[in-house]
N, C-alpha and C positions, 0 to 999 in steps of 0.2 A: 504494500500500500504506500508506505512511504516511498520506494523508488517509482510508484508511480507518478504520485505530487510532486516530485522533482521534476519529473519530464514538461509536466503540466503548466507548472509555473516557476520563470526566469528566477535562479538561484539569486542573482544581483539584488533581485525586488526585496527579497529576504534577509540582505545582512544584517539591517537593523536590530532584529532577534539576536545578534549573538550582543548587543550592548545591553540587551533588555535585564533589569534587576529579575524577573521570574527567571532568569536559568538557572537551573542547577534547586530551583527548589521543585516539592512535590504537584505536579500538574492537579489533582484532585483538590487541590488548594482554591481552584481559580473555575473549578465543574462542581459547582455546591451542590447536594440534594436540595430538592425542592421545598423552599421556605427556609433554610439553614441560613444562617449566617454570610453575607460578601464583604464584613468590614477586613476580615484578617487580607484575603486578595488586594479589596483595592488601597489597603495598606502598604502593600510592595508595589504595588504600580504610581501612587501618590508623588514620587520623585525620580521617575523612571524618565529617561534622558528620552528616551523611545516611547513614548506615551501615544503620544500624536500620531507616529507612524502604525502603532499596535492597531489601536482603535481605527484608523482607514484600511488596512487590510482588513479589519471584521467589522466594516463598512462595507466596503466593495465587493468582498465573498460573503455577504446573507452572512455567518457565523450567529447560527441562532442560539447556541449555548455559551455560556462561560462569561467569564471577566475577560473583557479585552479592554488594553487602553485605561484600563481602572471602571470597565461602564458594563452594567448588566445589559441583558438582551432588550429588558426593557426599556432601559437608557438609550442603547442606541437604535431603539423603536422609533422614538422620541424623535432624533437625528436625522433618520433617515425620511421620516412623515415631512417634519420642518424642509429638509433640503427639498422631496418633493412637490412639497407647497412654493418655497421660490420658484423653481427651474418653470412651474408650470405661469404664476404671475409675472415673474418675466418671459417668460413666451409669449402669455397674454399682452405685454405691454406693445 
């Protein structure tokens, strides 16, 4: 699976990830069950140099689970409603 997403998508796009504060901690940190706790995740993401870049990749790929960028799914529900609400009143204009 992973060497398929590599093929998939430009390794370049990716480097960001290797400055990101979550390496190297446990990924279930950041996939809560449902109604559990996201303060401990977007605790590590909070000063993440890579914040901005995390959160537009699980902008651009739907990622509909987890902490990306420090923002739940429902956060960047939010984001992505908003940005379609521009793009469409500026097209209107």
């Amino acid at each position: 699976m992973e060497r398929m997403l590599r093929t998939l998508i430009d390794p370049a796009e990716l480097v960001w990830q290797e400055k990101a504060n979550c390496m190297g901690v446990d990924p279930d940190l950041f996939f809560p069950e449902r109604g559990a706790s996201t303060r401990e995740a977007k605790e590590v993401c909070r000063g993440c140099v890579v914040r901005v870049d995390c959160l537009e990749y699980a902008l651009a790929n739907g990622e509909k689970f987890g902490i990306w960028g420090g923002m739940s799914e429902r956060e960047r529900r939010r984001i992505r409603r908003a940005r379609a609400l521009a793009r469409r009143s500026g097209a209107a204009s």
